[in-house]
VODREN-134088 format. One record per residue (C-alpha): z, y, x; residue in three letters. Coordinates in steps of 0.001 Angstrom, whole numbers, padded with zeros to 6 digits. Layout:
% residues N
[[Z,Y,X],"ALA"]
...
END
This chain:
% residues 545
[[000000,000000,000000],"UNK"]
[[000689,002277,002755],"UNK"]
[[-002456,001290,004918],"UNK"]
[[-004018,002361,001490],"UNK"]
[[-002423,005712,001169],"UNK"]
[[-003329,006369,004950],"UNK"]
[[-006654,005640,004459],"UNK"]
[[-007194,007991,001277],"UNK"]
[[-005737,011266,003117],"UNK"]
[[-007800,010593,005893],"UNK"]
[[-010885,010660,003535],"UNK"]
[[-009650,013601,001511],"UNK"]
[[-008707,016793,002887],"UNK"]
[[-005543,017332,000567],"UNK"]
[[-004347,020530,003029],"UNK"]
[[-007420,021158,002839],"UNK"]
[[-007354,020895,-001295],"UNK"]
[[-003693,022651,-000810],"UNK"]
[[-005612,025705,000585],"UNK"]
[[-007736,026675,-002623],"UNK"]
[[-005667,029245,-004714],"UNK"]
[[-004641,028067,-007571],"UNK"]
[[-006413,030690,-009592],"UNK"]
[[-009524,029431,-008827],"UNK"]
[[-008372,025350,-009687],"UNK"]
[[-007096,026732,-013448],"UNK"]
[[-010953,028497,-013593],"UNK"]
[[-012350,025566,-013172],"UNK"]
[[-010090,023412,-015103],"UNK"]
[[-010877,025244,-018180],"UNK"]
[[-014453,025444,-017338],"UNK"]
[[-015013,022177,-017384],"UNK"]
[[-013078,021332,-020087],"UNK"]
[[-015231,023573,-022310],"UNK"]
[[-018009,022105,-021152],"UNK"]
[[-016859,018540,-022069],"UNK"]
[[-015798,020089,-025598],"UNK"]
[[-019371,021175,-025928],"UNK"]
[[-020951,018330,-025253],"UNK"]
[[-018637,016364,-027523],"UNK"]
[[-019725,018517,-030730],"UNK"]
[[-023257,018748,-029660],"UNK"]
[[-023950,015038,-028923],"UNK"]
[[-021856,013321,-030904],"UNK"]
[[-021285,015424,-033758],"UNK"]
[[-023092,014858,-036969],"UNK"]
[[-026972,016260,-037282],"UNK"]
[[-027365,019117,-040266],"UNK"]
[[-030387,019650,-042264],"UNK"]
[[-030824,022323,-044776],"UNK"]
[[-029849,021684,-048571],"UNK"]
[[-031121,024322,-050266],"UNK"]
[[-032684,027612,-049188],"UNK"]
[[-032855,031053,-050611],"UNK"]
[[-030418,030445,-053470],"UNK"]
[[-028723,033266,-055276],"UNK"]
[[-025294,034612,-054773],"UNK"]
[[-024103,032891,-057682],"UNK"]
[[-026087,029572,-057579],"UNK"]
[[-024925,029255,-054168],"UNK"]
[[-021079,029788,-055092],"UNK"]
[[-021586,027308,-057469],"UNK"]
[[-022918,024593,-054995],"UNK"]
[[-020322,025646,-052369],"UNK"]
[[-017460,024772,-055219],"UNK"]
[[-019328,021814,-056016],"UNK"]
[[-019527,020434,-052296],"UNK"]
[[-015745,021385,-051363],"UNK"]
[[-014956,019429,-054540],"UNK"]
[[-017062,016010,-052956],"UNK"]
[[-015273,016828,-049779],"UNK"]
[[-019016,017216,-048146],"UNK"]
[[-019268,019776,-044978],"UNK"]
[[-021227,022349,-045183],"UNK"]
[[-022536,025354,-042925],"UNK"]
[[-024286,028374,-044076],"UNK"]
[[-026954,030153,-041929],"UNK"]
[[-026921,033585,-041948],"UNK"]
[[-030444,034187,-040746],"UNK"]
[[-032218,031820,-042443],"UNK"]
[[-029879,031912,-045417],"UNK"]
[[-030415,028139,-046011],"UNK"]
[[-027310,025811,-046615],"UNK"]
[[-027049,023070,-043918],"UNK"]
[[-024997,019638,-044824],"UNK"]
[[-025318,016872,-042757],"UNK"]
[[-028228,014476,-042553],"UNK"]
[[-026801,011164,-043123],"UNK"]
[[-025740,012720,-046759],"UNK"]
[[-028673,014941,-047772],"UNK"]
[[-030071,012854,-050008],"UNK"]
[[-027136,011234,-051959],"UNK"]
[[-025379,014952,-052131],"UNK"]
[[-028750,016171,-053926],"UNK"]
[[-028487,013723,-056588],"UNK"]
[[-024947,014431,-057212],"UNK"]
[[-025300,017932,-057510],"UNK"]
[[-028692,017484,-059771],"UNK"]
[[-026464,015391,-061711],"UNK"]
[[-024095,018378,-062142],"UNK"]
[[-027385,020694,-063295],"UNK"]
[[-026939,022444,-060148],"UNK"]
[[-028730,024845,-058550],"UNK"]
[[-028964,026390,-061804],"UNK"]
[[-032339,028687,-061910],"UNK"]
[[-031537,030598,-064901],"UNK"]
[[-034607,028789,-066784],"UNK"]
[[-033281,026748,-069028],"UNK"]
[[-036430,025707,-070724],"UNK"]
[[-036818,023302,-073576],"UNK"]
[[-033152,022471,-073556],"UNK"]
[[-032315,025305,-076011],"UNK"]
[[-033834,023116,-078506],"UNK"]
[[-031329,020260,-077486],"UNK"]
[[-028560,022895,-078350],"UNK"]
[[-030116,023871,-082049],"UNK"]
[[-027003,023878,-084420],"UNK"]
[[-026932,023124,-088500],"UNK"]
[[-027687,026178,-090147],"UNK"]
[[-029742,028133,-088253],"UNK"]
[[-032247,030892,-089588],"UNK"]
[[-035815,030197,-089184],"UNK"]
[[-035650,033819,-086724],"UNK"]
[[-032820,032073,-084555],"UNK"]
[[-035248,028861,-084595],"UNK"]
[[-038080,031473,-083334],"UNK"]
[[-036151,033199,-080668],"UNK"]
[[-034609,030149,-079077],"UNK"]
[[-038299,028218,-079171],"UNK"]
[[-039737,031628,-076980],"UNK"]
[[-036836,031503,-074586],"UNK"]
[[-037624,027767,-074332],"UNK"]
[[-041333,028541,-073680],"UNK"]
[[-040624,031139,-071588],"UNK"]
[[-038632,029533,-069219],"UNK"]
[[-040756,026230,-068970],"UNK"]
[[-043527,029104,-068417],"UNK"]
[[-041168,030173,-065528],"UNK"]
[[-040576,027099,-064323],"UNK"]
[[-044553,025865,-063828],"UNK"]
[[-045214,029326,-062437],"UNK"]
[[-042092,028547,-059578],"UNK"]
[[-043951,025301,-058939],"UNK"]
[[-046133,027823,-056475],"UNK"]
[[-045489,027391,-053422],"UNK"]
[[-045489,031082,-052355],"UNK"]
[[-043012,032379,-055314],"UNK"]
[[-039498,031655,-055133],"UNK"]
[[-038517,032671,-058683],"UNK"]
[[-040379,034207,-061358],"UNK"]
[[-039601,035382,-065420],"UNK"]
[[-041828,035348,-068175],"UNK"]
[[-041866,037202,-071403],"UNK"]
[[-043822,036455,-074239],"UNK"]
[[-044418,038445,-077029],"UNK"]
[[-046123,036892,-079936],"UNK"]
[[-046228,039201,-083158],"UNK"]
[[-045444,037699,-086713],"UNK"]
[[-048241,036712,-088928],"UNK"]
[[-049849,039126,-091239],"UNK"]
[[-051731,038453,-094336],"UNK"]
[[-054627,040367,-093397],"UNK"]
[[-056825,039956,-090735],"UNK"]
[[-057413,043310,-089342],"UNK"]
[[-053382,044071,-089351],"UNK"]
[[-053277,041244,-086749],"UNK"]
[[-052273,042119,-083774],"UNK"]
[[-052919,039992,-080080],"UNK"]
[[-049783,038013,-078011],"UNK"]
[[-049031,039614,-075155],"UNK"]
[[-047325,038049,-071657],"UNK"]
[[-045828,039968,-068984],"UNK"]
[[-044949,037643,-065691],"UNK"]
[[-042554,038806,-062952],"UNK"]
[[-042821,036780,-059610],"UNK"]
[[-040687,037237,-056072],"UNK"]
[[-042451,035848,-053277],"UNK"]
[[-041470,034515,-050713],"UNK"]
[[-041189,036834,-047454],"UNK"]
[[-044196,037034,-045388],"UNK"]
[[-046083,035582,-048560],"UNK"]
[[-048550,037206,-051065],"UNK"]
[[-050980,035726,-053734],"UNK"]
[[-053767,035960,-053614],"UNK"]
[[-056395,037209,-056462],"UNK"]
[[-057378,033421,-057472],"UNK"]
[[-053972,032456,-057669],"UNK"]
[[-053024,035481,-059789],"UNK"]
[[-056015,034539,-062357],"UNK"]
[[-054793,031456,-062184],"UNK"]
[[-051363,032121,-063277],"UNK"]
[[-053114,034340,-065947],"UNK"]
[[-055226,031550,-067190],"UNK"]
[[-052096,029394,-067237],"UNK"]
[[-049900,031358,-069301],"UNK"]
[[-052750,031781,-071699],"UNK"]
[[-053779,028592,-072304],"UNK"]
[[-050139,027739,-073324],"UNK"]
[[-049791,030466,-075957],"UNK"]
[[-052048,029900,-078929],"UNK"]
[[-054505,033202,-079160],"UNK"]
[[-053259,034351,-075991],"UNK"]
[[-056234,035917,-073619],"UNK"]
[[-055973,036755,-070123],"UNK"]
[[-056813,040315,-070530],"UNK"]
[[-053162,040146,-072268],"UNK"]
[[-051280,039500,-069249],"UNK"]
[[-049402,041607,-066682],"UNK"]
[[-048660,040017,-063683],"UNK"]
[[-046172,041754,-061214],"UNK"]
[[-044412,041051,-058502],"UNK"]
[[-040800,042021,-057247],"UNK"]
[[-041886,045264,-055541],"UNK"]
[[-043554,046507,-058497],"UNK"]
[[-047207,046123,-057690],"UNK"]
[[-049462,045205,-060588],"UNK"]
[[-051279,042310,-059329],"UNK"]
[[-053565,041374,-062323],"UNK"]
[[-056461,043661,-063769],"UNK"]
[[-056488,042842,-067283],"UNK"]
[[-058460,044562,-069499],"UNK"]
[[-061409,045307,-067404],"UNK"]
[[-064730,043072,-067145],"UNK"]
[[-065598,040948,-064115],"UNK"]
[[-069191,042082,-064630],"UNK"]
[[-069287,045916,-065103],"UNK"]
[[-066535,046532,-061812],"UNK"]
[[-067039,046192,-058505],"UNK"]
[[-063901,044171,-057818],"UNK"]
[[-062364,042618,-054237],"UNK"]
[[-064867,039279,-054822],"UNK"]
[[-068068,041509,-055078],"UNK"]
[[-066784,043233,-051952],"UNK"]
[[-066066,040023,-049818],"UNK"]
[[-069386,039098,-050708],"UNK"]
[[-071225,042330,-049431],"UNK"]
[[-068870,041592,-046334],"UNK"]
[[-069325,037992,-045673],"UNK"]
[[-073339,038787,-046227],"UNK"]
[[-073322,041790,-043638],"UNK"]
[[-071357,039804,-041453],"UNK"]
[[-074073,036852,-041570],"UNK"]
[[-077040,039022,-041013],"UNK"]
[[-075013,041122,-038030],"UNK"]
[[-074416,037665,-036353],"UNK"]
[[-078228,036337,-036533],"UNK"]
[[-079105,039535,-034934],"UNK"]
[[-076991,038954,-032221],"UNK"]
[[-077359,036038,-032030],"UNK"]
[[-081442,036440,-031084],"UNK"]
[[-080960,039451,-029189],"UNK"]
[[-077696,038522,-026662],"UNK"]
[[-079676,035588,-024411],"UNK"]
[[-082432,037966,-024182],"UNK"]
[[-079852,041365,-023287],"UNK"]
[[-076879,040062,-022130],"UNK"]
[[-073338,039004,-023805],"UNK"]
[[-071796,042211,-024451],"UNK"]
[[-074783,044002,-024559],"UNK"]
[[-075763,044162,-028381],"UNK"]
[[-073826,046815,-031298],"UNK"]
[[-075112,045614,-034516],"UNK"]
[[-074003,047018,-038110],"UNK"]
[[-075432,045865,-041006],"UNK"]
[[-074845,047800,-044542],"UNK"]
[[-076334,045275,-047320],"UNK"]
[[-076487,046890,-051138],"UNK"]
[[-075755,044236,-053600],"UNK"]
[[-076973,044796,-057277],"UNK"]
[[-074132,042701,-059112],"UNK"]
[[-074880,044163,-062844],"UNK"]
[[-075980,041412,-064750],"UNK"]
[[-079447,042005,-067453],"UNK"]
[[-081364,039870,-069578],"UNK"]
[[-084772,041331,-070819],"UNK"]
[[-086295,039855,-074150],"UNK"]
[[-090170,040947,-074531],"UNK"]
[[-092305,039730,-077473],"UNK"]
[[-096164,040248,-077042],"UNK"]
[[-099072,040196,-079397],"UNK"]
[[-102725,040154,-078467],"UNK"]
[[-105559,041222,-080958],"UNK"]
[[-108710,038987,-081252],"UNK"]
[[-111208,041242,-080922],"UNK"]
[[-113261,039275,-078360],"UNK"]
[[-115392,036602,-080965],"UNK"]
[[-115596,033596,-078037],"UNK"]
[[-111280,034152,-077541],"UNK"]
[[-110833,033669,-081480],"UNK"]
[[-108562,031222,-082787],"UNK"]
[[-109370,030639,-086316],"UNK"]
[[-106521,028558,-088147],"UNK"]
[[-108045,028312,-092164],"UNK"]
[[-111373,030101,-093669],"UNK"]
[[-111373,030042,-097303],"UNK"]
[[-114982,030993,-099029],"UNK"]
[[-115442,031302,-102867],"UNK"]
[[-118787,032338,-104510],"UNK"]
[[-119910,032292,-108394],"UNK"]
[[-123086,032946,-110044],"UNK"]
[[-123456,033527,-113627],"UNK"]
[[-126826,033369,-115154],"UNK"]
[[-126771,034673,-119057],"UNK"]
[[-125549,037256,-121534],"UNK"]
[[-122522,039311,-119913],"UNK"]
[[-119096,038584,-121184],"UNK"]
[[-117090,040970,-122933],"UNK"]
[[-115081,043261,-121240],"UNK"]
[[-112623,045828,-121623],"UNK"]
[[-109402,045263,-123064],"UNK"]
[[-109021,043781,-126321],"UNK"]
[[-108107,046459,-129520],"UNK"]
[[-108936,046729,-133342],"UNK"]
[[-112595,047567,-132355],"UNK"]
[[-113231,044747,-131057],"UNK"]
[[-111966,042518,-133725],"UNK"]
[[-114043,044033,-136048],"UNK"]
[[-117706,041994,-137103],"UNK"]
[[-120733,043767,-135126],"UNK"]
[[-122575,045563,-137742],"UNK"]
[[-126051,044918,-138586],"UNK"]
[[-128669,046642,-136703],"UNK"]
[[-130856,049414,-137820],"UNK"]
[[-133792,050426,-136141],"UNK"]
[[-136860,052986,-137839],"UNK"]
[[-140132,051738,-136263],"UNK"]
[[-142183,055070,-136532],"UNK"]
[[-145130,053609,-134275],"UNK"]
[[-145191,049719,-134881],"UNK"]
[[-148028,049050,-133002],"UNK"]
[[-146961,051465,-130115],"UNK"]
[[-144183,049705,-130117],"UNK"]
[[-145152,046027,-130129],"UNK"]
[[-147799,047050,-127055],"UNK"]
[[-144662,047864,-125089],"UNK"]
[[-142739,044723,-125597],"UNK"]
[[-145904,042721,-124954],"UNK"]
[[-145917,044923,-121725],"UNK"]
[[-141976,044270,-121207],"UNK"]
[[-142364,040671,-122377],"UNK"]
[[-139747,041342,-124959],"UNK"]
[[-141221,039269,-128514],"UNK"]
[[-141958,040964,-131182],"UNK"]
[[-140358,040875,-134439],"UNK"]
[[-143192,038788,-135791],"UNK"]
[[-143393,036228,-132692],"UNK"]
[[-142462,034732,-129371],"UNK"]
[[-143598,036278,-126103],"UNK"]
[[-145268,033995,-123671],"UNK"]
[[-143749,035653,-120497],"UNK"]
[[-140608,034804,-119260],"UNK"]
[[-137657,036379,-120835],"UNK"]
[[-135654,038687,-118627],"UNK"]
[[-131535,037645,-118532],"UNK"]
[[-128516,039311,-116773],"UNK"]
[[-127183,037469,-113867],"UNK"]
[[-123433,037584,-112338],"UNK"]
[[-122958,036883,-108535],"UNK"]
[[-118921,037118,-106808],"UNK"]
[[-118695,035716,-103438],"UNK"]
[[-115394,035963,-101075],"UNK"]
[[-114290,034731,-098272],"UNK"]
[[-110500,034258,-096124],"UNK"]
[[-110081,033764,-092619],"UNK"]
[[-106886,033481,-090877],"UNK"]
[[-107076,033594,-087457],"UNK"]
[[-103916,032509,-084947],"UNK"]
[[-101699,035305,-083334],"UNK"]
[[-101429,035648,-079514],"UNK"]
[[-097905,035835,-079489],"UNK"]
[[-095820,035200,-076231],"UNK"]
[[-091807,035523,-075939],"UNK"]
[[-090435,036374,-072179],"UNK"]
[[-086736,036135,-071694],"UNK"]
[[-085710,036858,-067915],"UNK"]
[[-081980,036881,-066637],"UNK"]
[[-081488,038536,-063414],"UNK"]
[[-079099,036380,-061598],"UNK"]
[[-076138,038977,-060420],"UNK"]
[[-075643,039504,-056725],"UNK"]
[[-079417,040058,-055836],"UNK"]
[[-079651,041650,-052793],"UNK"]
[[-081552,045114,-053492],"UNK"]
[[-081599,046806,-049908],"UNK"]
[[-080370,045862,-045803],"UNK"]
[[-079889,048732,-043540],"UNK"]
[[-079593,047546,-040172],"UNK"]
[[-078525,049777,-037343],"UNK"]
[[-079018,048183,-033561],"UNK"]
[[-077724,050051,-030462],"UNK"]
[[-078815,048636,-026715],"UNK"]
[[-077445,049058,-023095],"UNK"]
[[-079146,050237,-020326],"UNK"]
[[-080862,047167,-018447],"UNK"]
[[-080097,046574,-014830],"UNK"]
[[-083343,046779,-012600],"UNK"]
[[-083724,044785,-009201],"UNK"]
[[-081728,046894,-007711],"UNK"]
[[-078617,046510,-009989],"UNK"]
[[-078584,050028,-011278],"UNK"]
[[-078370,050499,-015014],"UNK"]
[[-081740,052000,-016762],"UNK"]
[[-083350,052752,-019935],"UNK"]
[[-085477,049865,-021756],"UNK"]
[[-089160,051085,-022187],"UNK"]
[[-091276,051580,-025245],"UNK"]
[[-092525,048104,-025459],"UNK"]
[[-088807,046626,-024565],"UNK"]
[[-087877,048636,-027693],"UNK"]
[[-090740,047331,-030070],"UNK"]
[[-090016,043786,-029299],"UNK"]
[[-086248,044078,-029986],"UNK"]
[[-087498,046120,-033647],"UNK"]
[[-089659,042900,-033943],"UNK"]
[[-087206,040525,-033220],"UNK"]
[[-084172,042166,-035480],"UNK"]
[[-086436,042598,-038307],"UNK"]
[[-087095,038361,-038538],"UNK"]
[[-083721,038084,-037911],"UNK"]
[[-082856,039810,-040683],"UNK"]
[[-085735,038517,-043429],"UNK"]
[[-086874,042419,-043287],"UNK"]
[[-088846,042909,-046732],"UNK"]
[[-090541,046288,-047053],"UNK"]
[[-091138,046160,-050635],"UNK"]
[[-087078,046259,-051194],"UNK"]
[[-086492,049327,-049085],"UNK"]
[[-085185,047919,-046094],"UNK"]
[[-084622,049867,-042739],"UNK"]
[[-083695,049047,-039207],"UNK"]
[[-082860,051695,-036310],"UNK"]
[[-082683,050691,-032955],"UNK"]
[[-081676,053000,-030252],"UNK"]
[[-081536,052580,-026297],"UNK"]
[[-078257,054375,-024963],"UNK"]
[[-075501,053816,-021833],"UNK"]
[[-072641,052127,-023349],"UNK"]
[[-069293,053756,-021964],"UNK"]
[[-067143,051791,-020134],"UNK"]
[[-063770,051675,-020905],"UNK"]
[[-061811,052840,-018154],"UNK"]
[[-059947,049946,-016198],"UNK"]
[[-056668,049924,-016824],"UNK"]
[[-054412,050478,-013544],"UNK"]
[[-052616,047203,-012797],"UNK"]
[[-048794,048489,-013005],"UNK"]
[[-050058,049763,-016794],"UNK"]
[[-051069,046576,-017746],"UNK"]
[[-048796,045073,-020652],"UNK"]
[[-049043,041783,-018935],"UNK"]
[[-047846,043064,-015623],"UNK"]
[[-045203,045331,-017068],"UNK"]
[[-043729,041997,-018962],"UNK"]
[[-043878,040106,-015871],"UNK"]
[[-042233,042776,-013771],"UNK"]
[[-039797,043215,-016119],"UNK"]
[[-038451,039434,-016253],"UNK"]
[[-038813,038766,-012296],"UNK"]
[[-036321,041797,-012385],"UNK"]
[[-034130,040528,-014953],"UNK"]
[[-034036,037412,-012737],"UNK"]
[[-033657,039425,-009854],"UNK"]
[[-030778,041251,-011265],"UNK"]
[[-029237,037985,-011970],"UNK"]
[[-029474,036878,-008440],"UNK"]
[[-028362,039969,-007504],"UNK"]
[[-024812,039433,-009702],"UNK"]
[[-024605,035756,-007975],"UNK"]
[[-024737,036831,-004969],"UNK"]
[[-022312,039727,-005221],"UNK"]
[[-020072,036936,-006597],"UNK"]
[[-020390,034588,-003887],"UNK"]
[[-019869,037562,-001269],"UNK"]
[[-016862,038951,-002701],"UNK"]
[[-015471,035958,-004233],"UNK"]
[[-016879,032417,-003225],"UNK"]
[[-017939,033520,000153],"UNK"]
[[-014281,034286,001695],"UNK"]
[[-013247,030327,-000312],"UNK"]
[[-015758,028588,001247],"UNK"]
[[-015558,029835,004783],"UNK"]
[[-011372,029576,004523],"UNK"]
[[-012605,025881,003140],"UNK"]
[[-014508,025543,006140],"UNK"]
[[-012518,026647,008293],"UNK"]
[[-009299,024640,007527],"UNK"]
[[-011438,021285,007027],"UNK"]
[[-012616,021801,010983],"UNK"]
[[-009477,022800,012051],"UNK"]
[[-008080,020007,010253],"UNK"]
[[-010562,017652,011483],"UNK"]
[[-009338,018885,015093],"UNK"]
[[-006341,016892,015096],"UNK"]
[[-005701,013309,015313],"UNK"]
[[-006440,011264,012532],"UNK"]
[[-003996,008374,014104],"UNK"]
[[-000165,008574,013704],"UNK"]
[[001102,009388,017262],"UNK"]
[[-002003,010925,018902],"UNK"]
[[-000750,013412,020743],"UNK"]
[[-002447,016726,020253],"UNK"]
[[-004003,018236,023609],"UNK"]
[[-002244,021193,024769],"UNK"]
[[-004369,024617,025496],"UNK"]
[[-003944,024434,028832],"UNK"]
[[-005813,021705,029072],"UNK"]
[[-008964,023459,027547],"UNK"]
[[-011195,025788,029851],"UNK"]
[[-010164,029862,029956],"UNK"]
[[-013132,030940,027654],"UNK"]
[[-012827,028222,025038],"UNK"]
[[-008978,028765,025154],"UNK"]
[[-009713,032291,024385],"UNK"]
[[-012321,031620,021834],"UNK"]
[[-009727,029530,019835],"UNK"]
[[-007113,032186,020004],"UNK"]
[[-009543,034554,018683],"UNK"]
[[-010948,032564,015857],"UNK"]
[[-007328,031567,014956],"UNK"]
[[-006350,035298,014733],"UNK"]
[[-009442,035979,012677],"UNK"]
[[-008220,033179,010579],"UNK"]
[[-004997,034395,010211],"UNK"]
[[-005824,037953,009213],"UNK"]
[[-007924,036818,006693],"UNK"]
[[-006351,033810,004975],"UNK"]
[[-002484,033200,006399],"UNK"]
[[-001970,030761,003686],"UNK"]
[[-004926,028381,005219],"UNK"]
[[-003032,028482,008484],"UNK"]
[[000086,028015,007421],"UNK"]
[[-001080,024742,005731],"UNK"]
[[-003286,023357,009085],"UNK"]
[[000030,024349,010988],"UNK"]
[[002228,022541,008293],"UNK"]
[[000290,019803,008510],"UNK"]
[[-000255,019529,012141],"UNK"]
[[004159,019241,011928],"UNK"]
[[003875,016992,009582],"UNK"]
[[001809,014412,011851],"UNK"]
[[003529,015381,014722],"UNK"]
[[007017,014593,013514],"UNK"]
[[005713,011386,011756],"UNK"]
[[006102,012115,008194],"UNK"]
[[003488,010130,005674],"UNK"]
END
C-alpha cells in the first residue's frame, strides 16, 4: 500500500497541485459542473415539439389549465409563440384535449342546432341556423393554409311576396393571415365563389372580402370584361417579357452578353365584341337567278260578254222589247250585208262577228340571297408591339469600343423585327439606336458590402483573441509559468527517499548564480510556490511520506 502511495506522488505533482490558488480550483469546479448540468438537460432530457401555434390569449389559457390538470410539461416560446410539450406525448395529449373541445376557435358551427331547445320561435330557429352557417363558412375558409382565422357574416333578407321588393343576400368575410402571407387574387375569387355557392341566390358580386388590416381584397361589383384588372396586366407583362427575351435572345451571340437593352410595350385589346350581319343580294343578273315556283294562269272567253256591274233593282227588271224605226230599209239592209250582220228577213252567209275575253297571269318566286355572319373577337388580341432596341459600341481589332455602321444597324432592325413577328398592317414599330453604354463605376474594394462583412467578423474574431490573450497575460500567464516553474524545481530533487540533495557548492559559479537569480525571481513573484518546493524539499529530507 505504501509502495502504491509512493508511486502515485511521484507521478503527480501534488506541491505542485498545492501551488494553484484556490480561487482558480473553485472556478473551475463550478465550471465544469455547469457544463455537466448542461449536458444532462440537453442530452438526456426529453425532446419538445410544438402543440399548437398562434393560439389566442384565451384559447391558450385554456390549454395551459387543461395540460397542468394532465400533469403534461409544457414550454411556451416567446418568439415563435407556439406551445412546445414533449414528443413522446404529442399525439396522445392532442386527443385528450380534442376530447375536451379544446382549442376552442370561436366557430361553433352546426352544433347550435345540437343545442335547439323546446319552444323556440321560428326567428330564434333562423338566427341560430346563420350563426351555424356562418361559422362552418368560417371554418372551410380557415382550412387555407395562409389564413389563421377568419369570420363570416351572412345576411340573407326575409322573403317578400313580390318579386321586385326582393332584395339579394349579401356576405362579408374577414380573414387574418398569417405573417409574411397574402392571398392571392385566385384564392380570393375562390373564397368568393365558395361562400356563394353555399348560400342559395348568393352571387359573388355580393361578397366583401377583407382582411385584418383593412384592405378590401375582392372587387365585387365590377365586370371581368369591361376593366382592365391585375390578370389583363400580367398578361401584357408575361407577353412583353416573351417578345423582349426572343430579341435577346437572337441578338446577344451575335453582340455580346451584356450588350443588348430591349423594351417591349405590347397593347392588348381585351374588350370582348360579337358582330351579327345579315345580307341580301338582288337577282338582277338573269343567268344568277334562282327561281323557286312560277305560277301561270290564262283564260279565253269566246261569246256574248257577261254581265257586269253590281247587281240592283235595274237589273232585276225583264229587258224591254226593242224598238227600232227603219226610215231607209233598203239602206239599211245594204249595210248589214256589208257588216255581215242578217237581216231581219234572213241569215247572212259571212261569218258572224262575236266578242272574245282573254286574262293571262303569271307568279314567279325567285330565292333570296341571304347570308348571316356572326364573328366573336376572341379577347386579348394583340393590336400593336412597340419595340425599342439600344446597342453598345463594338470593339474593333484593336480593342477600342466603336460605333456599329449603317449596314450593322439594318441587319440588327432585320433581325429584331422576325424576332418579334413584326406585322405592318397592325401598327407595329421598332427603334434601334447605336450608343456607348456607361459603365458603372467599380466599386472600391473596402466599399464593397462583401468586404465590409468580412472585415467586420475577422475583427470581431480578432477582438476575441484579443480578450484571450489579455486573459492569459494577466491571469493564466503568471499560473502557468509559477506551474512551470515549481514542477521543474520540483522535478530537481530526488525522487528516492534518502537521495541526498547536491549542495550549491558543488555546482559551477555561473550556474550557482543563475539559480540564485531565478529563485529570487521566483520568490518575488509567487512566495507561496516556493514556500511549497521548500516545504517539500523538508519533507523528503527529514523522511516524512
Amino acid at each position: 500500500m505504501n509502495a502504491w502511495l509512493e508511486k502515485a506522488r511521484a507521478f503527480i505533482p501534488i506541491e505542485t497541485i498545492r501551488a494553484v490558488p484556490m480561487i482558480v480550483w473553485a472556478g473551475m469546479g463550478a465550471a465544469l459542473a455547469a457544463l455537466i448540468v448542461v449536458a444532462f438537460l440537453w442530452l438526456g432530457g426529453p425532446r419538445y415539439t410544438v402543440l399548437y401555434s398562434n393560439l389566442g390569449e384565451h384559447e391558450g389559457g385554456e390549454v395551459i389549465v387543461a395540460l397542468e390538470k394532465m400533469n403534461v410539461p409544457y414550454r411556451f416560446d416567446n418568439e415563435s409563440g407556439a406551445l412546445l410539450v414533449p414528443a413522446t406525448v404529442m399525439r396522445r395529449t392532442r386527443m385528450l384535449l380534442a376530447a375536451q373541445g379544446l382549442p376552442k376557435n370561436g366557430n361553433v358551427g352546426y352544433g347550435l342546432l345540437e343545442k335547439s331547445q323546446f319552444g323556440e320561435s321560428r326567428f330564434v330557429e333562423h338566427v341560430t341556423y346563420e350563426r351555424a352557417l356562418e361559422g362552418e363558412l368560417a371554418r372551410t375558409v380557415e382550412s387555407i393554409d395562409v389564413i389563421s382565422s377568419a369570420t363570416v357574416h351572412v345576411a340573407v333578407p326575409a322573403p317578400s311576396l313580390f318579386v321586385r321588393d326582393q332584395k339579394p343576400p349579401t356576405a362579408s368575410v374577414l380573414v387574418h393571415l398569417r405573417p409574411g402571407r397574402a392571398l392571392s387574387h385566385g384564392q380570393v375569387a375562390a373564397i368568393a365563389w365558395l361562400i356563394s355557392s353555399s348560400v342559395p341566390e348568393l352571387t359573388p358580386d355580393h361578397i366583401a372580402i377583407v382582411d385584418q388590416y383593412g384592405n378590401l381584397l375582392s372587387k365585387g361589383g365590377a365586370s371581368d370584361d369591361l376593366r382592365a384588372d391585375d390578370n389583363h396586366l400580367a398578361y401584357e407583362r408575361q407577353l412583353e417579357q416573351q417578345v423582349a427575351a426572343r430579341i435577346e435572345s437572337i441578338l446577344s451571340p451575335m453582340l455580346g452578353t451584356g450588350n443588348v437593352r430591349v423594351q417591349v410595350s405590347a397593347d392588348v385589346d381585351f374588350s370582348k365584341m360579337e358582330n351579327t350581319s345579315e345580307t341580301y343580294a338582288p337577282n338582277d343578273r338573269p343567268q344568277n337567278t334562282a327561281i323557286r315556283s312560277e305560277q301561270t294562269h290564262e283564260t279565253d272567253r269566246l261569246g256574248a260578254t257577261p254581265a257586269e256591274g253590281v247587281p240592283g233593282a235595274l237589273s232585276n227588271e225583264p229587258p224591254q222589247r226593242a224598238r227600232a224605226v227603219i226610215r231607209n230599209q233598203p239602206a239599211a239592209r245594204a249595210q248589214n250585208v256589208a257588216s255581215g250582220t242578217p237581216g231581219a228577213g234572213g241569215q247572212n252567209t259571212a261569218t258572224s262577228a262575236q266578242p272574245r275575253d282573254n286574262t293571262k297571269s303569271s307568279t314567279i318566286n325567285y330565292e333570296l340571297d341571304h347570308a348571316i355572319t356572326h364573328v366573336q373577337k376572341p379577347v386579348g388580341a394583340l393590336k400593336r408591339l412597340s419595340v425599342a432596341v439600344v446597342v453598345n459600341d463594338q470593339p474593333n481589332a484593336k480593342g477600342t469600343p466603336t460605333p456599329l455602321g449603317a449596314a450593322r444597324i439594318d441587319d440588327v432592325t432585320k433581325l429584331t423585327k422576325q424576332a418579334m413577328g413584326y406585322s405592318e398592317a397592325r401598327g407595329d414599330t421598332v427603334s434601334v439606336v447605336n450608343a456607348p453604354f456607361h459603365a458603372e463605376p467599380a466599386v472600391l474594394w473596402w466599399r464593397d458590402p462583401y468586404w465590409i462583412d468580412l472585415a467586420r467578423s475577422a475583427g470581431l474574431d480578432l477582438l476575441g483573441l484579443l480578450v484571450l490573450w489579455i486573459a492569459w497575460r494577466r491571469g493564466l500567464r503568471p499560473f502557468a509559468a509559477a506551474w512551470n516553474r515549481a514542477h521543474r524545481v520540483a522535478g530537481a530533487a530526488p525522487p528516492v527517499v534518502g537521495a541526498v540533495v547536491p549542495e550549491p557548492r558543488d555546482a559551477p559559479p555561473d550556474r550557482y548564480n543563475e539559480q540564485i537569480n531565478s529563485v529570487r525571481e521566483i520568490a518575488g513573484r509567487d512566495p507561496r510556490a516556493v514556500a511549497m518546493v521548500m516545504r517539500a524539499w523538508m519533507e523528503r529530507k527529514h523522511g516524512r511520506r
